[in-house]
N, C-alpha and C positions, 0 to 999 in steps of 0.2 A: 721437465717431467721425465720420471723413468721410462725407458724402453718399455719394459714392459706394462705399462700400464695402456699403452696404445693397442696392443693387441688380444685376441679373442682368451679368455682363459686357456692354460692349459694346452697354447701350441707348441709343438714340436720345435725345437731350432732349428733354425736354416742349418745347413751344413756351412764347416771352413770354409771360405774363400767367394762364396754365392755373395750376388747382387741383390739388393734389395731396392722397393720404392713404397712409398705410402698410398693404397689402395682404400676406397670408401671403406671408412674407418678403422684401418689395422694397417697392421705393415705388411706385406705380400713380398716371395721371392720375385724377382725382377729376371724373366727368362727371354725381354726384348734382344734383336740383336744390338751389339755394339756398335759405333762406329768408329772407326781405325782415325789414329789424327796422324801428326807429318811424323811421328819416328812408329810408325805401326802398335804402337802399343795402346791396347782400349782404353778405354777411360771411361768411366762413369761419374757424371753429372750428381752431387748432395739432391735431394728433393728437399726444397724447407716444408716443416711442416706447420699448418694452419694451427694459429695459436686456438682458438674455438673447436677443434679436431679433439682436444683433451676434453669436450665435453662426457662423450659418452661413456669414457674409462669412469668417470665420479659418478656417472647417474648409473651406472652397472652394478657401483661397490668395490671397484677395483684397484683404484685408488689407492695410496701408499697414505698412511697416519698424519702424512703431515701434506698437505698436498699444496703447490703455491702454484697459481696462472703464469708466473712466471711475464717475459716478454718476449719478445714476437722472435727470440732466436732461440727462447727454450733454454735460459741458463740455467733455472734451478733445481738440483736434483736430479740430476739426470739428464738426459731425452737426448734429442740430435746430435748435441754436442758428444754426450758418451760413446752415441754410435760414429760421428766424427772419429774421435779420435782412439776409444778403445775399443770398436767392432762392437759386432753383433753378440759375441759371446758374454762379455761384459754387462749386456744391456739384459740378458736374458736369465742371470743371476739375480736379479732384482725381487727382494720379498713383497709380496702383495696381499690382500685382505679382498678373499674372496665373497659372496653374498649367494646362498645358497637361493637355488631357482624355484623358479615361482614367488621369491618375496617382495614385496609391495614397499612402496615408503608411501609415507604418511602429508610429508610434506619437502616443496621444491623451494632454495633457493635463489636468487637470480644478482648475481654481483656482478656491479656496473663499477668498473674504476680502471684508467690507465695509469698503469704504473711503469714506467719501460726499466726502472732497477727491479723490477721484481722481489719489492722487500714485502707487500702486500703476502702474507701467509695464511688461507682458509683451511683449520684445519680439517678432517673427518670428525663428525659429528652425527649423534643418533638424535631419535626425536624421542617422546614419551614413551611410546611403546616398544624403542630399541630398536626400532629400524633405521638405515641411513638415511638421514638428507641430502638431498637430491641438490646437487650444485652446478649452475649457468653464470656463464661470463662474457660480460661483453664488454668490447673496450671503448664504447661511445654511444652517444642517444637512441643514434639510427640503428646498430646492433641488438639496441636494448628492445626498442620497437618490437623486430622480429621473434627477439624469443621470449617478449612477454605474450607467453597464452595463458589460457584459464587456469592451466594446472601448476602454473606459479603461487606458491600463498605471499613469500616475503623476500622484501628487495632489500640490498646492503648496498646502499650509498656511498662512495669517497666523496665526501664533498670537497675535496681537492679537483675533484674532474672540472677539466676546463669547460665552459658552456659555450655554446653554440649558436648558430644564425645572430638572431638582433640580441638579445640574452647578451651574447659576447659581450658587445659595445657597452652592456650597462655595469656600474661600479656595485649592485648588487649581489654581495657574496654566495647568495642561496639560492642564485636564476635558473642552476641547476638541478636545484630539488624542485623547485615548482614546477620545476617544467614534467617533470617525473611525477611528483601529485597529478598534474593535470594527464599526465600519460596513462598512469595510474590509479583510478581515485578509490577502485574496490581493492586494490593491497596495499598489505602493510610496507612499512618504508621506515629502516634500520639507516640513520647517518653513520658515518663511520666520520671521525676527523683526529685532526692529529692531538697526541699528550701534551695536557695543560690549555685546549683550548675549551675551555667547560662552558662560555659563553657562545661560542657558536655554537655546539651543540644542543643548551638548551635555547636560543633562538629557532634552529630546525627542528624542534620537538613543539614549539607554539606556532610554527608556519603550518605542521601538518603531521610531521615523523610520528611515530611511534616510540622512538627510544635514540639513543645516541651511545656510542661505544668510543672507548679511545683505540687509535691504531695499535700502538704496541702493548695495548693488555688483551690483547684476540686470541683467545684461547678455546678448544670445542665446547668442554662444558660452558664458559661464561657466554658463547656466541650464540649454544642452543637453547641456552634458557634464554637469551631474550629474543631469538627467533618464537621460541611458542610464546612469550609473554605477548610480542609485535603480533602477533597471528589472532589472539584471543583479544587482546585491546583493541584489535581493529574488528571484530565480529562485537565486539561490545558496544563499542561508538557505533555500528550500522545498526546495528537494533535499537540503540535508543535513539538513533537519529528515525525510524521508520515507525518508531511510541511516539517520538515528539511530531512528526507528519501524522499520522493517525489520530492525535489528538485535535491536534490543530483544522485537519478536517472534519473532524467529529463537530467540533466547537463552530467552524462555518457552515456544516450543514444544518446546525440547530438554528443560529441567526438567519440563517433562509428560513427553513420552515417557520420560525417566530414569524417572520418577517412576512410569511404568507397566509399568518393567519389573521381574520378579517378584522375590521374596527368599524365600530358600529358609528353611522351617520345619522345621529336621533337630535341633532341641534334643535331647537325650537320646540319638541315637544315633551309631553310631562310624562309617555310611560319611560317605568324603570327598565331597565335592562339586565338579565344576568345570564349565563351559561357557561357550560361546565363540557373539556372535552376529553376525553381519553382515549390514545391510537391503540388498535389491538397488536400495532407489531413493537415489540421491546426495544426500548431504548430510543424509540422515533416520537414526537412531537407534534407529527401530522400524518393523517390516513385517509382511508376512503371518505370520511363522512365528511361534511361540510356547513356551512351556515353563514347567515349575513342578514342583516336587519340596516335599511335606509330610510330618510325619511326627503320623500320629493316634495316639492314647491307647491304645490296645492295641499301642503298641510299630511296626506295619507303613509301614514308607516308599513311599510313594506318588509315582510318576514319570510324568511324562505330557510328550508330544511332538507338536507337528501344524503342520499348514501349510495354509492359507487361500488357495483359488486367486487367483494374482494378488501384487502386491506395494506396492500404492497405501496412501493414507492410511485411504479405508477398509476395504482387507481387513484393514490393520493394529489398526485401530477393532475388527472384529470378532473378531480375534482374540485382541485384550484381553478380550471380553466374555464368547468361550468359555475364556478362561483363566479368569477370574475363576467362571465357571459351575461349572467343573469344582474348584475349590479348596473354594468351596460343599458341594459336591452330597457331594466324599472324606470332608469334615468332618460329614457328616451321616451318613455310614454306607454309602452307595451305591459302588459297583463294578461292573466287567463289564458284560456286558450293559444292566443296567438306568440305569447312568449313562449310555452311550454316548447310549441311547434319548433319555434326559433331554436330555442336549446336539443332539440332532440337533432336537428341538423347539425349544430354543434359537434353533441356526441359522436355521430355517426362518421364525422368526417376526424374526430382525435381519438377515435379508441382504437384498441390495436388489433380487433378482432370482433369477429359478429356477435360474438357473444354476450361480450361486457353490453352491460344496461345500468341504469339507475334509478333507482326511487327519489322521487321530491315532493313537499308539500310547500304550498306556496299562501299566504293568508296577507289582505290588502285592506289596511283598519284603518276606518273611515275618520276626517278628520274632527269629528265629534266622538270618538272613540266607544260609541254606541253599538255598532254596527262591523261586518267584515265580510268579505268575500273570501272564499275556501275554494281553493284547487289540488285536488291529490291525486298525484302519479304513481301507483301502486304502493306509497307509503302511509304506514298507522295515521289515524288522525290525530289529532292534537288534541290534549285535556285541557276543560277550563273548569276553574274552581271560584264560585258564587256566594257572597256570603248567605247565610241561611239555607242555602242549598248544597247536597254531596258532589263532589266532583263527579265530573262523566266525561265520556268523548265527546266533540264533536260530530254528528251526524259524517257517515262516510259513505252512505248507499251509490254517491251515482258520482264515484272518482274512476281515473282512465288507467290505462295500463302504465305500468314503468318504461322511461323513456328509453330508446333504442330495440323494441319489442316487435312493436308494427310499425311499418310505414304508415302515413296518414291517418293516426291516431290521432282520436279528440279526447279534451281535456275540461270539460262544464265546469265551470265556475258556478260554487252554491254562495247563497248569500243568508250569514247566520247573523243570528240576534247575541250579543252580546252582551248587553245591561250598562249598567250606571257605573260598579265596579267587578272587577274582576284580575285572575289571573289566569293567563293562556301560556299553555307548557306545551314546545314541539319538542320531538325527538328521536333518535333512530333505532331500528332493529333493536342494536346490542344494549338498551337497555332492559328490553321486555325478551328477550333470547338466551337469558344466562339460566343455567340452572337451577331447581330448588331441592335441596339436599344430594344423596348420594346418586338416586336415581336418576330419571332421562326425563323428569318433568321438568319442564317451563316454566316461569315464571308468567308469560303471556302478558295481554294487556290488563285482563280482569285483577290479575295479582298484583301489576301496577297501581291502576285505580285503587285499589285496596290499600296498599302499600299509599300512596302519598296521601289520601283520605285521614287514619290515623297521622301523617306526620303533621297534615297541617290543623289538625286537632290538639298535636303536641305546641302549637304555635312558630310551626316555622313557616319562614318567610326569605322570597329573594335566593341571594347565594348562600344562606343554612338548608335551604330548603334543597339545593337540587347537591350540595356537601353529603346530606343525610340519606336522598335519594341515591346515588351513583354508589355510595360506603354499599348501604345493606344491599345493593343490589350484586356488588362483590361477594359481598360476606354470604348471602344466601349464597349463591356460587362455588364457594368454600377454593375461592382464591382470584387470581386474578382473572379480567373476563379476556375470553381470545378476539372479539370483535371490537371494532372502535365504538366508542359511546360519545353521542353528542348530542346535547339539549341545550333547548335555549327558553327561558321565560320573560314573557312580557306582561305587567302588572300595572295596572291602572287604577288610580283612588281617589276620589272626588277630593 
């Protein structure tokens, strides 16, 4: 490397006949005393200079057009040698290409290869926007380690470099690129190999590389364009490798949520079943609201309905958990009152904060399906539709508060008539919560009633029925509703 490319721009020469030694990073006059040998005349000791010392001259801009690592005695072009044997003043004639201050490069090199003929030539090289590239060299693994930091974008493999530790031992010609992937796996990684070997090259382009160059056609322009090429093909693979992790989580978090939402236990008996759900948060498949319909061994089907304040990932969490609680608690024997009890312990002890509460209705139809018992925790009651007669609620007068509200809240069980046929419709807030037209009216329960009154005059039934209910209840909305909606109906027919 030239003389001059070691020291600071623009120093002064040493004078004639002055000593010299290599001080952190530059050459310094050397003004130690001497020590006299057997015929009194001084002598001064070569200092070799650290082949990794020519770092800073390339990353400055300092750098001579053609710049080559050379080996570890500094034959090429220059350097120690020159000052060996032609002095200081020789060395100090040397043209250089300076980089005006304060300018920034864009992107760093990092070339890994021992070459000890020093035919290996990196030449100077701009990047997109004409600044230089920034060049590091190291002559082996352990080198490479140290000066791969962040502000490295792209490495230049010899894959002639000998491999190291157990790697050695193996007949694997590419032990030292992987070892480098694995050293490396967020930069890009340029093989370099020798002319005419086009199969190893493209071999190290399907291990991991980014690109492959032959040794003797290394030239700036061809090096810098597949440095930015290796630079943006590896920002390209990371992104679509973090689309294809995104997706692929996207796709396992719907199989959970599927996965958690309920299936109804109605073996043995004759009502139909149908219900319809819609999470208010975009793109999710489950929300705060909830539902689940069993049927236990004494014949009685078991219907429950509730809504978890809020509409996030974990109300929706929690209201898996009071589902599942309550599926538990039917199948043990418990009802009324005393289950409610049970689940608001639940609540209290999985929510994340005092605040959160929830609404449930709970309805326990008798195994003559004549008959039912009605519990509501601060939630709408539920519509039944008679034939001959208009739809209506269920009576609601003497329901308890929403669970996690008070401590030691009671929950009365009413016990209502149901008839010979019928159809019983549960369901939450967000369907009777959505807008009707531009204004800040409600839709409420009355406009419900209303609303499914005409549909099943229109003659719907089942899942058209609650299809045509959840549509107009958007559509009055005048778009999508921001609350989960969920219903369930249970229909019975002689």
């Amino acid at each position: 490397m030239p003389l001059a490319d070691c020291r600071a721009p623009r120093r002064t020469p040493f004078p004639p006949g002055a000593r010299y030694r290599y001080g952190p990073r530059r050459w310094v006059e050397d003004l130690r005393p001497t020590t006299p040998s057997g015929g009194g005349k001084e002598q001064t000791m070569p200092v070799p200079i650290p082949r990794q010392r020519a770092i800073p001259a390339v990353e400055s801009g300092q750098a001579d057009a053609a710049f080559s690592p050379g080996g570890p005695s500094g034959e090429s072009a220059g350097g120690p040698a020159g000052h060996a044997s032609g002095g200081p003043a020789e060395a100090t004639t040397a043209p250089r290409a300076t980089t005006p201050a304060g300018s920034t490069t864009n992107l760093t090199l990092l070339v890994i290869e021992d070459d000890p003929a020093g035919s290996l030539s990196v030449p100077e090289m701009l990047d997109a926007a004409g600044k230089p590239i920034r060049i590091r060299t190291a002559r082996n693994l352990t080198e490479a380690e140290r000066l791969l930091t962040d502000d490295v974008h792209c490495i230049l493999l010899d894959l002639a470099l000998p491999a190291q530790g157990r790697a050695a031992e193996s007949d694997d010609e590419l032990a030292t690129l992987k070892h480098v992937l694995r050293l490396a796996p967020r930069h890009a990684v340029l093989a370099l190999t020798a002319s005419g070997d086009a199969e190893r090259g493209a071999e190290a382009v399907r291990v991991g590389a980014q690109d492959y160059l032959f040794r003797d056609e290394l030239d700036g322009r061809l090096l810098s364009r597949a440095i930015r090429y290796a630079v943006e093909r590896k920002r390209s693979d990371k992104a679509e490798r973090r689309l294809t992790e995104s997706r692929l989580r996207a796709q396992e978090n719907a199989r959970l949520e599927r996965g958690l939402l309920p299936t109804p236990l109605l073996e043995g008996s004759s009502l139909r079943f149908a219900a319809r759900y819609r999470p208010g948060r975009s793109r999710a498949l489950l929300g705060g609201d909830f539902y689940d319909t069993v049927r236990t061994a004494d014949g009685t089907v078991h219907a429950m309905i509730g809504d978890v304040c809020g509409h996030g990932p974990d109300e929706a969490a929690l209201g898996v958990e009071l589902r599942i609680a309550w599926r538990a608690l039917t199948f043990a024997g418990m009802c009324g009152d005393e289950l409610l009890s049970t689940l608001q312990q639940v609540l209290e002890h999985e929510r994340e904060n005092d605040e959160i509460f929830a609404t449930l209705c709970t309805v326990d139809i008798a195994p003559d399906g004549r008959r039912a018992g009605l519990c509501l925790a601060g939630h709408p009651s539920p519509l039944i539709a008679r034939p001959g007669r208009p739809a209506e609620l269920l009576p609601y007068e003497n329901g308890g508060p929403a669970l996690g509200l008070l401590p030691g809240a009671r929950w009365p069980r009413q016990q209502v008539e149901l008839g010979g046929e019928w159809s019983l419709m549960l369901y939450t807030d967000g369907l009777i919560e959505g807008r009707v037209g531009e204004g800040n009216q409600r839709l409420g329960q009355d406009g419900m009633v209303d609303m499914v009154r005409r549909q099943l005059a229109e003659g719907l039934r089942g899942e058209d029925l609650l299809r045509a209910a959840v549509s107009e209840v958007r559509e009055l909305n005048g778009g999508e509703l921001t609350d989960d909606v969920a219903v369930l109906l249970l229909d019975r027919t002689p």
